[in-house]
C-alpha positions in Angstrom: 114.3 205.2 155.3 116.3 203.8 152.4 119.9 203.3 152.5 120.6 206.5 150.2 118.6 208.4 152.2 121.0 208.0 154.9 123.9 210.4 155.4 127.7 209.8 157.6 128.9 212.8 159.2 133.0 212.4 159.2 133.8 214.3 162.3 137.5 215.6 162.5 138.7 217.4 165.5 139.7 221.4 165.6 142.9 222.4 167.4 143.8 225.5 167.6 147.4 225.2 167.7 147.1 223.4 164.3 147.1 224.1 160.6 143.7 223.5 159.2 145.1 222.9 155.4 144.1 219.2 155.8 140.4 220.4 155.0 141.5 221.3 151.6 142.9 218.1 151.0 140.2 215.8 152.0 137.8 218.0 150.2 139.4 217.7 147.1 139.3 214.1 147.8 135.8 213.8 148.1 135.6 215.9 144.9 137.7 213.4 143.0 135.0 210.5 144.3 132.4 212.1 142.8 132.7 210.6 139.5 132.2 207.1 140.9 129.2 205.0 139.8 126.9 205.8 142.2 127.8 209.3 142.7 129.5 210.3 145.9 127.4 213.5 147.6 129.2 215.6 149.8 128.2 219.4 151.5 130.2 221.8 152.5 131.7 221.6 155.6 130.7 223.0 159.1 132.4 223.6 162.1 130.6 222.7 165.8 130.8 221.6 169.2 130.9 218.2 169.7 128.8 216.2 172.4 132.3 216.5 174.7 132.3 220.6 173.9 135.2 220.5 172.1 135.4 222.2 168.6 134.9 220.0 165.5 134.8 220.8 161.5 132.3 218.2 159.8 132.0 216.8 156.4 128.8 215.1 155.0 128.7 212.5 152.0 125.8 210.6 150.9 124.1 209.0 147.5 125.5 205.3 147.8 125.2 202.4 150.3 125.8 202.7 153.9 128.2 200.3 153.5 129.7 202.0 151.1 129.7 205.6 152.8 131.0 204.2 156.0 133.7 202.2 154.3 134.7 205.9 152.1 134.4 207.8 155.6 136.9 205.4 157.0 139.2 206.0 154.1 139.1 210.0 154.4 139.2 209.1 158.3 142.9 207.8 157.5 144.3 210.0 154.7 147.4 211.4 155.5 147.4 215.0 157.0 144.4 214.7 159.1 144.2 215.3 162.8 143.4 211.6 164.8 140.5 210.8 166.9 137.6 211.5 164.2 134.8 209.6 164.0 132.0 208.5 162.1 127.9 209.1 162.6 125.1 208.1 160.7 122.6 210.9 160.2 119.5 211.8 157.8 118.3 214.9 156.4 115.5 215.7 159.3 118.6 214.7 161.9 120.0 217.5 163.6 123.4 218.0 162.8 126.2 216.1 165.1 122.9 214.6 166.6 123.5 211.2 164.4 124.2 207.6 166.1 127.8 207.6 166.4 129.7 204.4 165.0 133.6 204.7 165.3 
């Protein structure tokens, strides 16, 4: 599999008892990163269950580096507004989704 082949899952967690407006923001800033060199490519969020049952809403971006996509997942991992304890997990296009080897 080559490198931009590869996809990072940015996993953020859902609480109920909190406003979801973050998911614009962060959207918007993968939007912006789009017009980098290598093209940033990101899908349209989905919401799940993580492996601990508890509700997540997942973002996907690929087209660069893994380097690279797990540095800019770490980034949108810390912009302001967004609920702790996400994580990262590297995935492909056959991988099921959530299903990708978790890495922080």
């Amino acid at each position: 599999m080559e490198a931009l082949d590869q996809i990072v899952e940015i996993h953020f967690p859902l609480r109920p008892d909190e406003d979801t407006d973050w998911i614009e923001d962060v959207e918007e800033l993968l939007f912006e990163a789009k017009g980098t060199v290598a093209p940033l490519m990101f899908d349209d969020g989905e919401e799940l269950r993580g492996a601990d049952g508890e509700p997540e809403y997942v973002l996907f971006i690929s087209n660069n580096p893994l380097t690279e996509l797990i540095a800019y997942g770490r980034t949108v991992l810390a912009h302001g507004g967004v609920p702790a304890g996400g994580y990262l997990s590297i995935n492909d296009e056959e991988g099921e989704l959530g299903g990708g080897e978790r890495i922080g």
